[in-house]
C-alpha positions in Angstrom: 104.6 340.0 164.3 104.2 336.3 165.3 103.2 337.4 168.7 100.0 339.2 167.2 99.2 336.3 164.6 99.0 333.8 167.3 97.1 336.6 169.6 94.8 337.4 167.1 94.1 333.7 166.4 93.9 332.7 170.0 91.5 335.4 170.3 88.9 334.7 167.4 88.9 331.1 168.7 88.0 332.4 172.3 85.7 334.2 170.7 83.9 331.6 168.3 83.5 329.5 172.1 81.9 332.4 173.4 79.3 333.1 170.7 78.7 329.2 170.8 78.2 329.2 174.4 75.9 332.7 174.3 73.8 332.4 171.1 73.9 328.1 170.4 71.3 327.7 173.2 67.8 326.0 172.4 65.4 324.6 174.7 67.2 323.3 177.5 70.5 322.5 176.0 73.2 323.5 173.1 72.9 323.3 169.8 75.3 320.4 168.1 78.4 321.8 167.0 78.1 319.6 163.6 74.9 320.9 163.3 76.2 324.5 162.9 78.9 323.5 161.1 77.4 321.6 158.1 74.8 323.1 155.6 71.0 321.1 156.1 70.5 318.4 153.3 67.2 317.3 154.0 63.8 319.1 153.7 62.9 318.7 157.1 66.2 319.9 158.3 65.7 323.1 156.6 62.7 323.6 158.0 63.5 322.9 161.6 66.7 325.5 161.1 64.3 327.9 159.7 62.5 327.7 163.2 65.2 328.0 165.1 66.6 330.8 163.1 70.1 328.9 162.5 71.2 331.4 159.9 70.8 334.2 162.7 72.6 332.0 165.1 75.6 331.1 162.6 76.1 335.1 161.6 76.2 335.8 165.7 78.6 332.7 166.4 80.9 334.4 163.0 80.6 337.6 164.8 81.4 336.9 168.0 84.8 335.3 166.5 85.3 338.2 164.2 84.7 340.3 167.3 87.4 338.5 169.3 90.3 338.2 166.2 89.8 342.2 166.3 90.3 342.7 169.8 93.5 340.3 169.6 95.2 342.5 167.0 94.4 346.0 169.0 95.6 343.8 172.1 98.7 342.2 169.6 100.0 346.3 168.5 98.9 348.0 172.0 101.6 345.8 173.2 103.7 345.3 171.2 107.5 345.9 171.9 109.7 348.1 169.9 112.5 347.4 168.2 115.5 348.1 170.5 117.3 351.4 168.9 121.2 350.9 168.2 123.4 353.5 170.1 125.8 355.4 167.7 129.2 355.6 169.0 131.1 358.6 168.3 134.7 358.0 166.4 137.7 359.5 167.7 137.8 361.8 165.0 134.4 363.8 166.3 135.5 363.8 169.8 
């Protein structure tokens, strides 16, 4: 169970630096990551985020990562080990 908490967690993470890396581009460069991260507080920011389409780039970013955790858990059980069966021994009686 650990094994697929830390896979599905390594996972989403790979994924979130994907989705950065594929949908954060503008211009000729990458969007700030503390620009994704925190809400706009200004008029002006608002508006230039609206241009952008930072909502649209967040929700791609979120599903990237969501993308990712999911294929860490399907990874996590696909491979996962079963527990090793105990071998009944017969008693002298029964033999």
């Amino acid at each position: 169970m650990k094994r697929i908490i830390i896979l599905v967690i390594a996972m989403g993470l790979l994924g979130l630096i994907i989705g950065y890396l594929f949908f954060a581009r503008s211009g000729g460069g990458y969007i700030e990551i503390s620009r994704i991260l925190s809400p706009s507080k200004k008029l002006l920011d608002k508006v230039g985020d609206a241009l952008i389409g930072m909502k649209k780039i967040r929700q791609n970013i979120m599903i990237a990562g969501g993308a990712g955790a999911g294929a860490g858990l399907i990874i996590g059980l696909a491979t996962r080990i079963p527990a090793k069966k105990k071998k009944r021994r017969l008693s002298k009686k029964r033999r």
